[in-house]
N, C-alpha and C positions, 0 to 999 in steps of 0.2 A: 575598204577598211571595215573591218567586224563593227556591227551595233555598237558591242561595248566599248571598244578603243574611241571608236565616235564619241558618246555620252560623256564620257572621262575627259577627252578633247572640248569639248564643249563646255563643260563644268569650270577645267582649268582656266578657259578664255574669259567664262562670268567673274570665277574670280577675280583675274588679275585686272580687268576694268573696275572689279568695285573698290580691289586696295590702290589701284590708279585714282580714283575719284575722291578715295579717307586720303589719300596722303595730297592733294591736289588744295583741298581744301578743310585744313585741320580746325578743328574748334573754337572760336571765337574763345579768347578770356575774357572774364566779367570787366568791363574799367574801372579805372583805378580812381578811386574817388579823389578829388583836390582835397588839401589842405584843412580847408572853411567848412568843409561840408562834418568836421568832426563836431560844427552846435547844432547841426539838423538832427542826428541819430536819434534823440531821445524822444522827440516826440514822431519825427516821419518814420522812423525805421532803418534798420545798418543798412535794408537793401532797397530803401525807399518805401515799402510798404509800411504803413503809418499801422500801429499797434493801440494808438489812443485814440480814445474819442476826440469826435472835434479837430482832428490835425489830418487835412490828405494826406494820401499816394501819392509821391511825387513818381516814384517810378512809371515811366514810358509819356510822360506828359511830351505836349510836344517843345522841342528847346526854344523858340519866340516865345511863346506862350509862358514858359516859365520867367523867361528874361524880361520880360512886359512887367508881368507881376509883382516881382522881386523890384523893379523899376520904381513901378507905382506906389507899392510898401515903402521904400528907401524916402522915395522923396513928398512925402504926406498925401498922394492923389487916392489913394488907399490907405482905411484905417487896420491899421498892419497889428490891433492890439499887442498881444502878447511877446509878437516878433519884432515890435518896435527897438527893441533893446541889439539884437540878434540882425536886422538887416541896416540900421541908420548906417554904421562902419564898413560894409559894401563897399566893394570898388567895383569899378566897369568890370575888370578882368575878372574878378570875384563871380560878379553875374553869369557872364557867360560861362565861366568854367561850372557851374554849376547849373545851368542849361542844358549845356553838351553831355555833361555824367548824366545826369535823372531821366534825360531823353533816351541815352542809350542802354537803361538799365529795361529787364523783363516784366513788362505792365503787370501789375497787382493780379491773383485770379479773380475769379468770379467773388463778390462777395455775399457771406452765408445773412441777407437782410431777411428779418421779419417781415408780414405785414401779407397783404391782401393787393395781387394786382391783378386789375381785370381790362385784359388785351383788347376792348374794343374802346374803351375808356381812355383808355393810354392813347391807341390811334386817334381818336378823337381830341384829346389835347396836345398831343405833339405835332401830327401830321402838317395841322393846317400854322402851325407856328415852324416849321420846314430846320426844326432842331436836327436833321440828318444833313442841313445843306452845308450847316459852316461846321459842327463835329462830327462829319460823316456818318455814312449808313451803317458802323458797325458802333459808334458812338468812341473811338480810336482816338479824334484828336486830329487836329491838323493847324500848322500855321499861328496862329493867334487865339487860334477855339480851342478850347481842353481838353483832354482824354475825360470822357464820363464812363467809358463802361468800367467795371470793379471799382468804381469810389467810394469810399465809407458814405452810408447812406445822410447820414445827420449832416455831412458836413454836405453833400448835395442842396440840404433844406435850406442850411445858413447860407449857400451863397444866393439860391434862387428869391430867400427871403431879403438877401440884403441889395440883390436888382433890382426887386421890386420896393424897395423902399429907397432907393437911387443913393445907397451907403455904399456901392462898390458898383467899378466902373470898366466895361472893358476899352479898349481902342477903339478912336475914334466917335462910330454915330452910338447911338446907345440903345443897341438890336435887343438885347437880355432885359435891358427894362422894359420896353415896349412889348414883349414875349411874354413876360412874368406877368407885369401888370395885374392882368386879370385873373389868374391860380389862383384860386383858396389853397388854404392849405392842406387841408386835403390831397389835394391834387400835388400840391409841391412833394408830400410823401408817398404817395402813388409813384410817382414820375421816380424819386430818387431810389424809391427800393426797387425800380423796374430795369432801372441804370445799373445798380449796383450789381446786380444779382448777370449784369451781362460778364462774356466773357473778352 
């Protein structure tokens, strides 16, 4: 067979395995948000990316972790401020259904945080408090631990502020208080613009 009838034969064959592989596996759609989730837009965002100050990214959080949350807010184990009005009315299914969406939505990017972080500093307060063991090494999230990386930086400060002064609680032993404790705050703003600015 000539070179060229080869090359052409060969081309054809890449082709049709790469439109075997697009039609194999067609594009995920966005999901479709429940019902409830129409009183979150205004402060989280239509696509979970929070737009205001002081209100997370629920996008890509992991779905326990939101449902804990949302738990703790509903039933006063968390002072839920402003969302008091907005989660008391929750039903279980409520919860979950909006676990499941903000899990499955594309985590926030990187966020564009001000400030000064100095990487040996960082390792030096993170490392030995093993913040990579329960929100893993990309800062993603997993299980009961939060997604930290692209988190609006302030609202980083407020939660590590409100561990450290044991106003907000995760499951169970109480690891975030014992962690924080000792952050100046300094350091809680260090830490959250080093978070934020991940991808």
């Amino acid at each position: 067979m000539p070179a060229k009838s080869s090359a052409c034969l060969l081309s054809a064959i890449v082709l049709l395995a790469t439109l075997s592989r697009a039609d194999a596996a067609p594009p995920e759609s966005p999901p479709k948000p429940p019902a409830v989730a129409v009183t979150c837009v205004a402060c989280h965002g239509q696509k979970g990316v929070s737009p205001m100050a002081g209100s997370p990214s629920l996008a890509g959080q992991p779905d326990i972790f939101l449902q804990y949350q949302l738990v703790f807010m509903r039933d006063g184990a968390r002072d839920a401020g402003v969302m008091k009005a907005v989660v008391k009315n929750l039903t279980d299914e409520d919860i979950r259904d909006l676990g499941a969406y903000y899990a499955a939505l594309p985590p926030p990017p990187p966020f564009k945080a001000t400030g000064q972080v100095d990487e040996q500093k960082i390792t030096a307060l993170m490392q030995p408090r093993r913040c990579d063991s329960c929100h893993k090494e990309d800062f993603s999230g997993q299980g009961e631990s939060a997604r930290l990386a692209g988190q609006r930086p302030e609202y980083l400060v407020k939660a590590l502020s409100d561990y450290r002064a044991g106003t907000r609680r995760g499951r169970g032993l109480a690891v975030m208080m014992e962690v924080s404790v000792t952050l100046r705050d300094e350091d809680m703003h260090m830490i959250a613009t080093y978070l934020a600015r991940k991808p």
